[in-house]
C-alpha positions as CSV (number, residue, x, y, z in Angstrom):
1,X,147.9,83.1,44.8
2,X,148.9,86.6,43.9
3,X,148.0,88.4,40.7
4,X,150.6,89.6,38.5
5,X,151.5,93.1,40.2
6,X,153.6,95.3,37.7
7,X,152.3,98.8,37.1
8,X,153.3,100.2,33.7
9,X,151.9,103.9,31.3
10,X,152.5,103.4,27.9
11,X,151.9,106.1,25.4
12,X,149.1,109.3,26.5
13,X,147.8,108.2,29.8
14,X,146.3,110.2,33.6
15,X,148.8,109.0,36.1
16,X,145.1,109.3,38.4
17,X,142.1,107.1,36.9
18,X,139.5,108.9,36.3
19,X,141.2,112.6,36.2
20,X,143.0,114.5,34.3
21,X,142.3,112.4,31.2
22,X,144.0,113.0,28.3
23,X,142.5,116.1,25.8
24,X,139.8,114.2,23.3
25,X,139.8,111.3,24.9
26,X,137.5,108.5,26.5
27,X,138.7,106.4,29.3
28,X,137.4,102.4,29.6
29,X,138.6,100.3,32.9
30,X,139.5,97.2,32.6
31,X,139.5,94.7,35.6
32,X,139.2,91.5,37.7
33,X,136.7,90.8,40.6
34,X,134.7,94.0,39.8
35,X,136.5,96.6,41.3
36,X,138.1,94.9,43.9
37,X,141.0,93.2,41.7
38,X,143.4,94.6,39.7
39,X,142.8,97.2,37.0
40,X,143.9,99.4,34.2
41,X,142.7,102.6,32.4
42,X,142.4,102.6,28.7
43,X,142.3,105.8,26.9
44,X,140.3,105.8,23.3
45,X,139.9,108.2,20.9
46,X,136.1,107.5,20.8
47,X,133.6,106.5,23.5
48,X,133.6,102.7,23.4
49,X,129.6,102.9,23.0
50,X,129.8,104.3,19.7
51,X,128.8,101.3,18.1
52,X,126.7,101.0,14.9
53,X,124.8,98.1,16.0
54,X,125.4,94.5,18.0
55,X,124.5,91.5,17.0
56,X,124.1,88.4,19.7
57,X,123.5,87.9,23.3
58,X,125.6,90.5,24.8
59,X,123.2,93.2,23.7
60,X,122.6,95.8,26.3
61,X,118.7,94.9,27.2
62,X,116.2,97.6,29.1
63,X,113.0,95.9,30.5
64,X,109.6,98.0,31.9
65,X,108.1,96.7,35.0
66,X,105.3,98.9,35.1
67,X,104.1,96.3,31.9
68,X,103.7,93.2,34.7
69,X,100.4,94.8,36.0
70,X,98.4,91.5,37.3
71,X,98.6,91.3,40.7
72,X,98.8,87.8,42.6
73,X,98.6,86.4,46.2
74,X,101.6,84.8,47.0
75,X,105.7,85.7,46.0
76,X,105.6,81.5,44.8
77,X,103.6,83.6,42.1
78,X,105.4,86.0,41.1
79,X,106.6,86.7,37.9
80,X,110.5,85.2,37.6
81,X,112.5,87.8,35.5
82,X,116.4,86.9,36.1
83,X,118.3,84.0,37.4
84,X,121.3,81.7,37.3
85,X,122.7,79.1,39.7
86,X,123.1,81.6,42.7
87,X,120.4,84.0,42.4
88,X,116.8,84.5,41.6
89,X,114.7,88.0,40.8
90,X,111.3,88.5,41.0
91,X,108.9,91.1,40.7
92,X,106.0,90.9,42.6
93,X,102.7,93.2,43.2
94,X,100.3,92.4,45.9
95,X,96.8,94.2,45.9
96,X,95.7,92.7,48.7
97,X,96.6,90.7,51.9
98,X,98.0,87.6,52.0
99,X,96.0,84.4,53.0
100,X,98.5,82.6,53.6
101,X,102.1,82.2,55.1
102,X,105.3,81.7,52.9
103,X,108.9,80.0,53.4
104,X,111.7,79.8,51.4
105,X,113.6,76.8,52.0
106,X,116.4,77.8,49.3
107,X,117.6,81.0,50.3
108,X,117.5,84.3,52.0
109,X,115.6,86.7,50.5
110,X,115.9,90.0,50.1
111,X,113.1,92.3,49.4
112,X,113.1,96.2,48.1
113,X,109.6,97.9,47.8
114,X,109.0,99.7,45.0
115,X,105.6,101.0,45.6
116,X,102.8,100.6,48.4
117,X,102.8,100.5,52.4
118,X,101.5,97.8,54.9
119,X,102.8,95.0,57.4
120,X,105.3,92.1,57.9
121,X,104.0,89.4,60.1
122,X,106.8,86.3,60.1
123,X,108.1,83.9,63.1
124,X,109.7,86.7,64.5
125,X,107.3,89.6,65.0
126,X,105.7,92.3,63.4
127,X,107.0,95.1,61.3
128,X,105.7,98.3,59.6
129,X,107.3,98.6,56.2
130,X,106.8,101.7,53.3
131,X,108.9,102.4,49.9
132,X,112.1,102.4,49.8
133,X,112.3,99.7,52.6
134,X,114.9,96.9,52.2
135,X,113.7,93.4,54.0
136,X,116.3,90.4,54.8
137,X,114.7,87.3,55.5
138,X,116.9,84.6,56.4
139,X,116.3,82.0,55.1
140,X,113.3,79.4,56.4
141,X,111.6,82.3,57.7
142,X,107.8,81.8,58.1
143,X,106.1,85.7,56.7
144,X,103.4,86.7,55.1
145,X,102.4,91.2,54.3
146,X,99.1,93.0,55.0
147,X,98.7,95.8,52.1
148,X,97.8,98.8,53.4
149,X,98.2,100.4,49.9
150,X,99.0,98.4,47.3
151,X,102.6,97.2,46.7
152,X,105.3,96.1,44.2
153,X,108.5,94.8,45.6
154,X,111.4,93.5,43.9
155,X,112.1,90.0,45.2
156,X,116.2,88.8,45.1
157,X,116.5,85.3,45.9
158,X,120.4,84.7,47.4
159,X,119.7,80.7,46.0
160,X,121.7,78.5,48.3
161,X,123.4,81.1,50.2
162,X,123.5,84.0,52.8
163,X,123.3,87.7,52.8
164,X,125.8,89.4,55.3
165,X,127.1,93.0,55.2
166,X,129.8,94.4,53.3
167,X,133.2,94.5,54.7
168,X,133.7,98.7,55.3
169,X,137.4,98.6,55.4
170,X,139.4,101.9,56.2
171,X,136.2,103.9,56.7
172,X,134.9,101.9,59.8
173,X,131.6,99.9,60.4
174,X,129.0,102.8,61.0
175,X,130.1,103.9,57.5
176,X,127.6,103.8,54.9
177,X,125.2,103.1,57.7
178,X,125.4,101.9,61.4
179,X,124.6,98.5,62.0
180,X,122.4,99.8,64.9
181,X,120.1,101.9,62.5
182,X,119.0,98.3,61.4
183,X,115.3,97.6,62.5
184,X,113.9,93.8,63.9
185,X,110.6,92.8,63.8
186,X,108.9,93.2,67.2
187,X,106.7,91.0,69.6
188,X,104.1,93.5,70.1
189,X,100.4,93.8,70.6
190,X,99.5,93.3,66.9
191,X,101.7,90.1,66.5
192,X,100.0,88.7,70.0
193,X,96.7,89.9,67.9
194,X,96.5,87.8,64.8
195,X,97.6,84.6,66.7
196,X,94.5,82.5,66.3
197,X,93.5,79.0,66.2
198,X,91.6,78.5,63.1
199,X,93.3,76.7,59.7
200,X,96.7,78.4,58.4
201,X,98.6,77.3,55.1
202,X,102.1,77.5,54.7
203,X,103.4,77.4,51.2
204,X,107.2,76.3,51.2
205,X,109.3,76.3,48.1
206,X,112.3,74.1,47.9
207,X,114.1,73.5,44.6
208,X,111.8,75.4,43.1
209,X,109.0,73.2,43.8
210,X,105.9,74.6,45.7
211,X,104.8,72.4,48.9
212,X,101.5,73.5,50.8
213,X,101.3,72.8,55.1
214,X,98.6,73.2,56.7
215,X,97.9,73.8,60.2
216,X,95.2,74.0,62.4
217,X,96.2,77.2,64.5
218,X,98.6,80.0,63.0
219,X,102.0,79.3,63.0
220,X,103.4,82.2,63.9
221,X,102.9,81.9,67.9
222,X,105.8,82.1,69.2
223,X,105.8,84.3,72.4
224,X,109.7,85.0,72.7
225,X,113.3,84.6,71.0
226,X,116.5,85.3,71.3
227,X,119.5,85.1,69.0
228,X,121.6,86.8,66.4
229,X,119.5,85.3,63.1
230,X,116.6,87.5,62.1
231,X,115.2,89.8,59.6
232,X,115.9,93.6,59.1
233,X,114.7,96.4,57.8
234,X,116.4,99.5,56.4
235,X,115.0,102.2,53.7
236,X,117.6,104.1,51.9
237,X,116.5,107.3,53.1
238,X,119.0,105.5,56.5
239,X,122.1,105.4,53.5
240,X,124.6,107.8,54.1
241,X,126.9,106.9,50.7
242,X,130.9,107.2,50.2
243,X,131.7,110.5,48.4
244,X,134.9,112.4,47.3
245,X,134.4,115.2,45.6
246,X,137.4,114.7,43.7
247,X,137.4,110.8,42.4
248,X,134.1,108.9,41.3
249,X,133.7,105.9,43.7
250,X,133.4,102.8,42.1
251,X,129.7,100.9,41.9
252,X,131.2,98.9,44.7
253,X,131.6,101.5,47.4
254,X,127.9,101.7,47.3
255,X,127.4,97.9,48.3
256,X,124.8,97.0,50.5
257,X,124.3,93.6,50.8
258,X,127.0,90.6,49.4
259,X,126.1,86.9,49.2
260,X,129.2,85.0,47.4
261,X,128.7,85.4,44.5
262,X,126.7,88.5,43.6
263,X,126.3,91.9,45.7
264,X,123.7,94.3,45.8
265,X,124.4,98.2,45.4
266,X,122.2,101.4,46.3
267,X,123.1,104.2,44.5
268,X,120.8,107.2,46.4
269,X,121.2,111.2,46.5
270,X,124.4,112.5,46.8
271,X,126.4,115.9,45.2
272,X,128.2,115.6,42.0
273,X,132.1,115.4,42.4
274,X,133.0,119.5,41.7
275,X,136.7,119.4,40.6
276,X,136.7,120.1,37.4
277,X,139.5,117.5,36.5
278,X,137.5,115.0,37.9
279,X,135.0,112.6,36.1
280,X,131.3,113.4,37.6
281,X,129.4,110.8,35.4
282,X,130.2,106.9,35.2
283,X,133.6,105.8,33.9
284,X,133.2,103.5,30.9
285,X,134.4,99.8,31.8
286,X,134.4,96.4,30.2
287,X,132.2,94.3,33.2
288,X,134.3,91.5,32.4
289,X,133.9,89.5,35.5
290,X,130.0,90.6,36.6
291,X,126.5,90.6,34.7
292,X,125.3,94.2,35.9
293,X,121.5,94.3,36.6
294,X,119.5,97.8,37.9
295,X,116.1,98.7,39.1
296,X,115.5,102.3,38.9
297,X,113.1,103.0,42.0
298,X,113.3,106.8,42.0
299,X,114.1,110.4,40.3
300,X,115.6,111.2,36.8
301,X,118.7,109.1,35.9
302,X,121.6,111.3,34.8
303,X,123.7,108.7,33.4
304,X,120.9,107.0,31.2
305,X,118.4,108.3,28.6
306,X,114.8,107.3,28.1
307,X,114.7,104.9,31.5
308,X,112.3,106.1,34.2
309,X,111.0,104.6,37.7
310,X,110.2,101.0,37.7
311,X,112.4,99.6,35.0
312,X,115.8,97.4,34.6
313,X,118.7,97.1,32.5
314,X,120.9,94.5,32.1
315,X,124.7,95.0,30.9
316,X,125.8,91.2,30.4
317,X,129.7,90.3,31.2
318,X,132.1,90.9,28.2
319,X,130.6,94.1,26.0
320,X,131.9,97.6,27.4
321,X,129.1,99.9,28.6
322,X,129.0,103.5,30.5
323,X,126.9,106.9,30.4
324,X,124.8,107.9,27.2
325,X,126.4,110.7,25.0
326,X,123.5,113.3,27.0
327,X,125.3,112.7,30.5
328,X,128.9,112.6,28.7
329,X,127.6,116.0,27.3
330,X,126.3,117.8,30.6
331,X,128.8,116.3,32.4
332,X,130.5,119.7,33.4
333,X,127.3,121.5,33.7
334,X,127.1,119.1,37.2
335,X,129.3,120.3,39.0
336,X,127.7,122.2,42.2
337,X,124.3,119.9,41.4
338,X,122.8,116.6,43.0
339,X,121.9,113.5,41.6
340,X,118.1,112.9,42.4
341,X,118.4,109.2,42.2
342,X,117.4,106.0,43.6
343,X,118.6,102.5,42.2
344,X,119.1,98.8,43.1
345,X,122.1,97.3,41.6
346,X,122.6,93.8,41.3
347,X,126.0,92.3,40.4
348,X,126.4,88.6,39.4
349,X,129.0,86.3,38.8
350,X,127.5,84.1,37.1
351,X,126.0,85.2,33.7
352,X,121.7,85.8,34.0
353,X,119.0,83.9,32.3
354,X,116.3,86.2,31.1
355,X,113.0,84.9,31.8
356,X,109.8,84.8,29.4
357,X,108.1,86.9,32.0
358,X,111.2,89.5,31.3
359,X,111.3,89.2,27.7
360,X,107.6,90.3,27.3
361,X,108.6,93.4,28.8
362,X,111.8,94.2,27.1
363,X,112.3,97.6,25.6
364,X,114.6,96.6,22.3
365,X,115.9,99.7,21.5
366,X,117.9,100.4,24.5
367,X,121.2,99.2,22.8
368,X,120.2,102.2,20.0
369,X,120.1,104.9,22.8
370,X,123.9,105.4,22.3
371,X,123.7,106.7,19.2
């Protein structure tokens, strides 16, 4: 069905959204499907932060990973932050190797590391991974990691569902990144090396539920595959993102994975838009149709205050939210600079249950740091 297509400017409006605003005035989007559906620009005489305080659920909500600090031995272990019907995230840290071999028999998983270095056995090879790595597992996939140093990884569950690439549109498939600069594990000599014959567990979760299989030899023997299902790697250093240096990209040009119903984003280094017309910090918008979750991995975030390296925030669906009054403030200072960032964004449809493991974490004054 089509939406209802009638474009209309009523009263003191930019005939271009997100330039040439209006003198003394603050501009809030409105729209459907994220940013993919139809839209409109809103013009205020005051930020749409400026609020005195809120009251309920739809709080903005800031939470500190750094506060999990017990390690475990298995990702069926890890502490569960977010989730609804389509999507589960987890943070997990991992001292030491794992013992054991792990399968999730409810959905891909995606995995960003945070912190640490070592190696990714699972059914298909063996892969070297480091911070800032992204890992795709489809799902059913037999894995377990070697810790080199230790590491923290944030674990997103696609529950039920698939992870595929983003459709690229009019700016081709090798935008963003190639397809080709995507890395598969390998049979080489160290996955031929730890195939052994001695007792190996597998830990399976399915609906939640942890079941334990053991083996007498290690399962992960296979000596050859072929096929266009497997895991991949890619750090963001490999993300080349969308830039105009005369419009803000939406969130959404910044996609890099999509299930159906959530996405995840990667906002990493890029130059500040320089015409001076232009908006060079976050436009304010309503997030009517998505609960907006970040991690923030690396560097100083420009757009928020008082959030460092290794915590979330969590915008729910409904309440208007956009840059603190120091970004709106510096905001033509940027012009020439780079943002030094590194983030994970997670987009969901469906509204997110915050965990106990989330809540004991939670840093209560974020919705204040508008003021």
């Amino acid at each position: 069905m089509p939406w209802i297509n009638m474009p209309r400017i009523e009263g003191k409006s930019s005939r271009q959204a997100h330039a040439d605003l209006p003198e003394n005035t603050y501009e809030r989007e409105l729209g459907k499907e994220g940013f993919y559906g139809p839209a409109t620009q809103m013009y205020h005489r005051h930020p749409p932060t400026a609020w005195l305080n809120i009251e309920g659920s739809m709080r903005p909500r800031a939470f500190d990973t750094r506060e999990l600090s017990t390690s475990v031995q298995s990702p069926s272990q890890a502490s569960l932050l977010f989730r609804n019907i389509s999507v589960q995230v987890r943070f997990v840290r991992l001292d030491d190797d794992m013992d054991h071999l792990f399968r999730n028999a409810d959905g891909d998983e995606l995995i960003f590391v945070h912190e640490g270095q070592g190696e990714l056995f699972c059914d298909y090879g063996h892969l070297v991974f480091s911070e800032g790595d992204y890992l795709m597992f489809p799902r059913g996939t037999v894995w377990r990691l070697n810790v080199e140093k230790p590491v923290s990884l944030l674990l997103i569950e696609a529950t039920n569902d698939s992870y595929r690439l983003p459709e690229k549109g009019l700016v081709s498939n090798q935008a963003i990144f190639d397809p080709a600069i995507l890395d598969v594990p390998a049979l080489d000599e160290a996955f031929f090396a730890q195939q052994n014959d001695v007792d190996w567990k597998i830990v399976v979760k399915r609906r939640n539920q942890l079941t334990t299989i053991t083996y007498p030899f290690n399962p992960l023997d296979a000596v050859g595959w072929h096929g266009t299902l497997m895991p991949v790697r890619i750090n963001w250093r490999s993300i080349r993102p969308l830039m105009s240096h005369r419009y803000h990209v939406p969130p959404s040009a910044h996609s890099t994975f999509v299930s159906s119903r959530f996405v995840v984003c990667t906002f990493v280094p890029r130059p500040f838009e320089t015409d001076p017309a232009v908006l060079n910090v976050p436009f304010f918008h309503s997030n009517d149709d998505y609960d907006e979750l970040i991690f923030y991995h690396y560097g100083k975030f420009f757009s928020r205050d008082h959030i460092h390296p290794g915590m979330m925030t969590l915008h729910p669906s409904g309440i208007p939210h956009g840059p603190h009054p120091k970004a709106l403030k510096n905001a033509a200072a940027n012009c020439g600079k780079e943002i030094k960032e590194v983030a994970v964004m997670i987009d969901t449809r469906e509204s997110l249950d915050v965990a106990e493991a989330a809540q004991a974490v939670e840093w209560t004054e974020y919705v204040n740091s508008w003021k």
